[in-house]
DRENPA-477413 format. One record per residue: residue number from 1; x, y, z of N, C-alpha, C in turn; residue in three letters. Coordinates in pm, whole numbers, padded with zeros to 5 digits. Each point is the difference from the previous one (the first is absolute). Layout:
<recs>
REC  nr   n_c1   n_c2   n_c3  ca_c1  ca_c2  ca_c3   c_c1   c_c2   c_c3 rest
REC NUM      X      Y      Z      X      Y      Z      X      Y      Z  ALA
...
</recs>
This chain:
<recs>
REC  nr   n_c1   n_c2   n_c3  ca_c1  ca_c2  ca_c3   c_c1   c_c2   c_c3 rest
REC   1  05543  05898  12653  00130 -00061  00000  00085  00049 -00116  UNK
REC   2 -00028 -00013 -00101  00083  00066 -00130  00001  00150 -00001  UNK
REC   3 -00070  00092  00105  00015  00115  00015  00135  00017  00066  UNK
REC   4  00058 -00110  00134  00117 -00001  00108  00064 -00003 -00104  UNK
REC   5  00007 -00100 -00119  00106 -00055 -00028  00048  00069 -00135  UNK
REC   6 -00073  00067 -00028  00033  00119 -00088  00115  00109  00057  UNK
REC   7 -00095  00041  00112  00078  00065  00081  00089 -00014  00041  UNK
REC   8  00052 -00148  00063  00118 -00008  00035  00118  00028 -00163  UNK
REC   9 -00048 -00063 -00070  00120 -00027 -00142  00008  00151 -00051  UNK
REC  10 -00070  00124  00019  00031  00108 -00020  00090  00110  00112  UNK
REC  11 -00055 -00092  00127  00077  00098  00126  00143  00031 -00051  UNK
REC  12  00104 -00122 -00037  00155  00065 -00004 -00001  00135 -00102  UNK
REC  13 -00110 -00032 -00123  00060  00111 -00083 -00039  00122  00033  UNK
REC  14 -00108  00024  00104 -00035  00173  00017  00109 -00021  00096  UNK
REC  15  00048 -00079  00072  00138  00023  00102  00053  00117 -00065  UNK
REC  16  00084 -00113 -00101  00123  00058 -00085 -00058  00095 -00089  UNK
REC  17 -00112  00057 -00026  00013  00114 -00081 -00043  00113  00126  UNK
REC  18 -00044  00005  00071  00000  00083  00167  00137  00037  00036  UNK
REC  19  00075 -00090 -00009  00182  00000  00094  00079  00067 -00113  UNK
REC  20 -00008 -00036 -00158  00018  00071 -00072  00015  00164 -00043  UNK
REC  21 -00093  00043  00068 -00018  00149  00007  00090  00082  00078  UNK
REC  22  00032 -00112  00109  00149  00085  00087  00125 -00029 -00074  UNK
REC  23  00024  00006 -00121  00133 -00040 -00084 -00028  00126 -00092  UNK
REC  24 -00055  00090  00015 -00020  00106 -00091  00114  00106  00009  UNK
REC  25  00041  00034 -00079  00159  00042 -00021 -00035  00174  00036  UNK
REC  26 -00011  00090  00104  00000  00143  00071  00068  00063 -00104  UNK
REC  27 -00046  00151  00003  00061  00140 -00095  00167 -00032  00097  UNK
REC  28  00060  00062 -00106  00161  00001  00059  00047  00141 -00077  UNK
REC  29  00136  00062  00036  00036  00126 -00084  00154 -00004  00048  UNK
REC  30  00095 -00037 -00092  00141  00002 -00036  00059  00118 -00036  UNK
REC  31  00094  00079  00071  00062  00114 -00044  00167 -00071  00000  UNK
REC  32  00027  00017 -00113  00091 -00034  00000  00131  00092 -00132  UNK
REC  33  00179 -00001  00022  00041  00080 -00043  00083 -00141 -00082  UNK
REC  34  00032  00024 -00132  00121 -00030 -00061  00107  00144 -00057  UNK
REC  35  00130 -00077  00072  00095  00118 -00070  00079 -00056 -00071  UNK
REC  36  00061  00076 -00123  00087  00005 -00074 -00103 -00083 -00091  UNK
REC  37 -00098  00051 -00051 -00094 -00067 -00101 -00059  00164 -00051  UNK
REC  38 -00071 -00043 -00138 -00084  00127 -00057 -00105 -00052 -00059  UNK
REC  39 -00146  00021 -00039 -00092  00003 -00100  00028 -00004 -00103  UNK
REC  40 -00053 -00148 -00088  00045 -00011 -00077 -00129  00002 -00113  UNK
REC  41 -00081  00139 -00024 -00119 -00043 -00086 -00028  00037 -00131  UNK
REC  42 -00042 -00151 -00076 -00024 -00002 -00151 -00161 -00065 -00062  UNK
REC  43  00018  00048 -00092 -00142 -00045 -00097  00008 -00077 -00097  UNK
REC  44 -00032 -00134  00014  00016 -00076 -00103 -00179 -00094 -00015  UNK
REC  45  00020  00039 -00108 -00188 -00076 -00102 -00093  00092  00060  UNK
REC  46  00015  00084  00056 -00127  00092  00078 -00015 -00067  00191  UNK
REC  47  00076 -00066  00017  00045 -00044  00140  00150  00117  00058  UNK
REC  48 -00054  00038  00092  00123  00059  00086  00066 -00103  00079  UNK
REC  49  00107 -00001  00033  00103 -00086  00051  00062  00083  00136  UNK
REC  50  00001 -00081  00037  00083  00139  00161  00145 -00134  00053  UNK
REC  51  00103  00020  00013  00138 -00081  00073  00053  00153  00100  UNK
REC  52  00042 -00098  00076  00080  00099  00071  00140 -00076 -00030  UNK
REC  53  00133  00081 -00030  00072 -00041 -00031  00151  00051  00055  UNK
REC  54  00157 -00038  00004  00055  00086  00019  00026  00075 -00014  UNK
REC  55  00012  00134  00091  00053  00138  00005  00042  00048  00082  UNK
REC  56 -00013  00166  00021  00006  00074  00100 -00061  00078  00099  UNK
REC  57 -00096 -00088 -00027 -00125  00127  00064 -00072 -00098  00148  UNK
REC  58 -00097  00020  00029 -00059 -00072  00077 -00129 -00029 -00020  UNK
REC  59 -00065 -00121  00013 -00155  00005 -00070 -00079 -00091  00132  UNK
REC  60 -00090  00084  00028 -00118 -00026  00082 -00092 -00074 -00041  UNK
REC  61 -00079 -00066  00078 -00103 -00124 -00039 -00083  00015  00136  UNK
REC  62 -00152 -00015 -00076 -00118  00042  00124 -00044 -00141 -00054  UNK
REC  63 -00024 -00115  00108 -00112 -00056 -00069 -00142 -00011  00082  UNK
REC  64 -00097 -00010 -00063 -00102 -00051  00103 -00101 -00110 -00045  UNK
REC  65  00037 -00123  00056 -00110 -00085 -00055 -00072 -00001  00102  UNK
REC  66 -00129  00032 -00042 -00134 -00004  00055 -00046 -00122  00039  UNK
REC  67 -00078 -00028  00133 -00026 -00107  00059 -00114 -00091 -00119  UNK
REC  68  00003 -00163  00004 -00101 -00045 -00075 -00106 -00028  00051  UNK
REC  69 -00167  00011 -00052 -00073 -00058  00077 -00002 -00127 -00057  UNK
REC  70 -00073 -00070  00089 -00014 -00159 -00017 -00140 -00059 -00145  UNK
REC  71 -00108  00126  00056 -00144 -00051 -00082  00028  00080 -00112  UNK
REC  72  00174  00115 -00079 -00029  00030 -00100  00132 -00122 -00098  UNK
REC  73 -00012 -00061 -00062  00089 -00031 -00111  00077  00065 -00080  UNK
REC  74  00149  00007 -00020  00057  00120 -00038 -00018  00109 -00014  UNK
REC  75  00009  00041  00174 -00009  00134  00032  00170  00036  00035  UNK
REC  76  00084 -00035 -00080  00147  00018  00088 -00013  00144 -00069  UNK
REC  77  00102  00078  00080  00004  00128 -00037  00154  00101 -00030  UNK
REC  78  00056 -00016 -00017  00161  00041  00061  00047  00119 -00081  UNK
REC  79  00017  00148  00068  00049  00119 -00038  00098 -00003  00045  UNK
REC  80  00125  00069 -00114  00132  00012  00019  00000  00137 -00055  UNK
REC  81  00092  00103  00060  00079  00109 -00012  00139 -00007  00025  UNK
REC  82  00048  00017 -00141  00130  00029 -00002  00068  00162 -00046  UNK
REC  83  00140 -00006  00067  00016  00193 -00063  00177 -00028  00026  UNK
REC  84  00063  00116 -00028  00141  00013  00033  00030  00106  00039  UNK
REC  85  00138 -00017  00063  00026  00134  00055  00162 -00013 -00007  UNK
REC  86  00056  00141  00009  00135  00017  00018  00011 -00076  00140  UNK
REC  87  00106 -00083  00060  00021 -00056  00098  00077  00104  00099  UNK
REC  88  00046  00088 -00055  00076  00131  00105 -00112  00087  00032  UNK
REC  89 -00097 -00024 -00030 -00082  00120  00002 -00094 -00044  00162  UNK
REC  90 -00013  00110  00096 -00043 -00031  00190 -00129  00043 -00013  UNK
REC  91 -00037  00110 -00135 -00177 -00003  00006 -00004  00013 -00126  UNK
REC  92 -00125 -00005 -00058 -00009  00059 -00156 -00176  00004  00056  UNK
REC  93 -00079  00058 -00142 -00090 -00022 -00020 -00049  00042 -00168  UNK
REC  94 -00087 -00087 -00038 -00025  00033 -00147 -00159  00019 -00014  UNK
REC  95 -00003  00096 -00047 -00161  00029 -00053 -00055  00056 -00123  UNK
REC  96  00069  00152 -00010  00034  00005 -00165  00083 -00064 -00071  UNK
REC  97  00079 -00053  00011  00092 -00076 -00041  00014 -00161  00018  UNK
REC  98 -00135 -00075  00056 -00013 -00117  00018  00108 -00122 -00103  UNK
REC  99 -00023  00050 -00142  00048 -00064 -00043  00153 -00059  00026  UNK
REC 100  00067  00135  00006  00161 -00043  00047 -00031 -00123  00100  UNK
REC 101 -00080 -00069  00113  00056 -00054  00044 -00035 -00135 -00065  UNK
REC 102 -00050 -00056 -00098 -00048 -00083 -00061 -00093 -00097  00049  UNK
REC 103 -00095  00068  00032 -00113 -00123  00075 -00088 -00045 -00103  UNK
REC 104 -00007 -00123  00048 -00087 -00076 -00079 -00106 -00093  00084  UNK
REC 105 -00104 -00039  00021 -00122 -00026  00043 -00021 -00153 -00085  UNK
REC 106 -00018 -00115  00097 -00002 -00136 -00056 -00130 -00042  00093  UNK
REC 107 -00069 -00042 -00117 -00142 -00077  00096 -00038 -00098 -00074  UNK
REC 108  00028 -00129  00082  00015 -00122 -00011 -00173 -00092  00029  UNK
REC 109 -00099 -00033 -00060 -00060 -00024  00032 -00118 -00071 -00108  UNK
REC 110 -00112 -00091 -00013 -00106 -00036 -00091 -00081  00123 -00013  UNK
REC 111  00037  00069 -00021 -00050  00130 -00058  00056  00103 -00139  UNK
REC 112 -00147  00086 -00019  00099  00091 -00081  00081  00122  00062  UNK
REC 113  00063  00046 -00055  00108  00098  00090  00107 -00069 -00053  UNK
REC 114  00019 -00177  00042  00097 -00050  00049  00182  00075 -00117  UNK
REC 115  00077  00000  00095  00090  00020 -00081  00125  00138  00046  UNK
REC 116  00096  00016 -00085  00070  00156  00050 -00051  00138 -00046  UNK
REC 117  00017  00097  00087 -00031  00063 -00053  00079  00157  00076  UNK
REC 118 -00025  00103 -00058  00053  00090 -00008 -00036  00084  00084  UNK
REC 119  00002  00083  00102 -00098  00086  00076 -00022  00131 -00097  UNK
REC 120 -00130  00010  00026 -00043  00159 -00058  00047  00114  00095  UNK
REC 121 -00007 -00004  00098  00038  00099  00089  00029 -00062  00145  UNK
REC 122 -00005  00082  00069  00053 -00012  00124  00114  00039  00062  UNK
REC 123  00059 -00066  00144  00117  00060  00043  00075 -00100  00081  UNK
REC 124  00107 -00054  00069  00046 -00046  00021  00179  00117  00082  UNK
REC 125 -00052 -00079  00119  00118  00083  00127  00036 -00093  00080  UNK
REC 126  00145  00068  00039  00046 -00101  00117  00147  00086  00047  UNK
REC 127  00003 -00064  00092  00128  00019  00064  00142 -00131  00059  UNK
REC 128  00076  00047 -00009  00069 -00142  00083  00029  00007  00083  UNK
REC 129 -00003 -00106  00099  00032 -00013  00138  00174  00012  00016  UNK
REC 130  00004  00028  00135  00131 -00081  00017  00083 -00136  00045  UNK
REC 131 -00141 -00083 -00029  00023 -00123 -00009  00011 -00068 -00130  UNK
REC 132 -00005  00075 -00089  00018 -00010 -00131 -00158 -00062 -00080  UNK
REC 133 -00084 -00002  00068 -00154  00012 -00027 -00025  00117 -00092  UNK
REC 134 -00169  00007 -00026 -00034  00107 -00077 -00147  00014  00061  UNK
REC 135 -00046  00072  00012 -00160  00036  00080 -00046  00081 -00133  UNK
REC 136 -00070 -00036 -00058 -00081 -00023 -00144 -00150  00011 -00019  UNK
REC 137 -00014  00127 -00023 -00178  00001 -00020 -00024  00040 -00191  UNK
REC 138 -00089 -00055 -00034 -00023  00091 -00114 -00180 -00047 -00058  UNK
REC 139 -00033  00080 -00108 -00128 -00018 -00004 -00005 -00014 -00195  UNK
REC 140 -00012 -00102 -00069 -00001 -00025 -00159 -00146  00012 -00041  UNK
REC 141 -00008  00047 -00125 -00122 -00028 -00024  00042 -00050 -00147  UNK
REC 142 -00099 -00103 -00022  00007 -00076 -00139 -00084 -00013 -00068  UNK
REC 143  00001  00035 -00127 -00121  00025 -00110  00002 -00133 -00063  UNK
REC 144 -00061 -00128 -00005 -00061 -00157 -00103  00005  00069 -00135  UNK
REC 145  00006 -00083 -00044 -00034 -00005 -00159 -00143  00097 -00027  UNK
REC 146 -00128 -00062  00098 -00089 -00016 -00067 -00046  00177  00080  UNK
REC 147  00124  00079  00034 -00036  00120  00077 -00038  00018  00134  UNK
REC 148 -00051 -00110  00040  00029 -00055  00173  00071  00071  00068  UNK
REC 149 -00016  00067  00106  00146  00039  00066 -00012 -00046  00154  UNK
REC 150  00078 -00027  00017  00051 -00049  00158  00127  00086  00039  UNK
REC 151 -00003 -00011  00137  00045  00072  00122  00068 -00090  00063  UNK
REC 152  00163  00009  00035  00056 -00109  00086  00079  00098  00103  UNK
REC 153 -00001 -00057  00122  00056  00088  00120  00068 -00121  00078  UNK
REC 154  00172  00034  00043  00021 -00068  00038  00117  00072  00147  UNK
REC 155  00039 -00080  00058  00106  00112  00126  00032 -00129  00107  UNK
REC 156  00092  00011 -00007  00097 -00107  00055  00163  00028  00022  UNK
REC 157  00069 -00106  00091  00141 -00010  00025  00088 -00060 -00088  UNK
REC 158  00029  00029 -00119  00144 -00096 -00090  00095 -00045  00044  UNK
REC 159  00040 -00129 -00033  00124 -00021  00063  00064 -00102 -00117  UNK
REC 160  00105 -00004 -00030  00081 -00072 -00059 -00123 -00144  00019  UNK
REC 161  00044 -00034 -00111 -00058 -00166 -00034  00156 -00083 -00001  UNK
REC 162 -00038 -00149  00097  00099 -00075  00006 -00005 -00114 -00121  UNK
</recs>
């Protein structure tokens, strides 16, 4: 008898931690354009700072937050790529010259890495539509502090952010 009745006074909570698991927030990836804004990046206390701010240029934003699992505890994950570009410009591409377009690499997360950062290399291309879109591939690679290097690849449709 105190075996049922155990059982019953525990049944709701494996319910609700079972039903729970379908509230788990899926990978997502945002391409999105602001215009008449520029990169705005500084170093202050040994922290980099990144604003996008007004200008003339146009600045791109990749994000991708990675889906969570349920059985890990702050596993959130969220990579951002940002860059700029002349807004008249229908293709470009940068590879020796990455820097001109000012990308910067943001990884948001209970980890180390976390933070902005600079790409070591890579390339970054696109073209514009004539819907006033941008079809956007490029491939960063980023060197950690601790000499780490990671690889980010991303390729998608831009479109103005409302």
């Amino acid at each position: 008898m105190k075996f049922i009745v155990k059982l019953l006074f525990l049944t709701p909570f494996i319910w609700v931690d079972a039903t729970a698991q379908d509230n788990i927030n899926p990978a997502s990836k945002t391409y999105q354009i602001a215009v008449n804004k520029k990169l705005n990046i500084t170093n202050e206390n040994d922290n980099r700072i990144i604003e996008v701010v007004d200008g003339s240029l146009a600045v791109f934003s990749y994000v991708f937050k990675h889906a969570e699992t349920a059985e890990i505890a702050d596993d959130e994950l969220i990579e951002t790529i940002r860059f700029e570009i002349n807004p008249n410009w229908t293709n470009f591409i940068f590879r020796k010259k990455l820097q001109m377009a000012n990308p910067v690499y943001t990884q948001q997360c209970y980890c180390t890495g976390r933070g902005h950062h600079i790409p070591k290399s890579g390339y970054i291309k696109g073209v514009k539509n004539k819907n006033g879109t941008y079809t956007i591939e490029g491939t960063l690679v980023i060197e950690f502090e601790n000499k780490v290097q990671k690889s980010i690849t991303f390729k998608g449709n831009f479109s103005v952010a409302n």
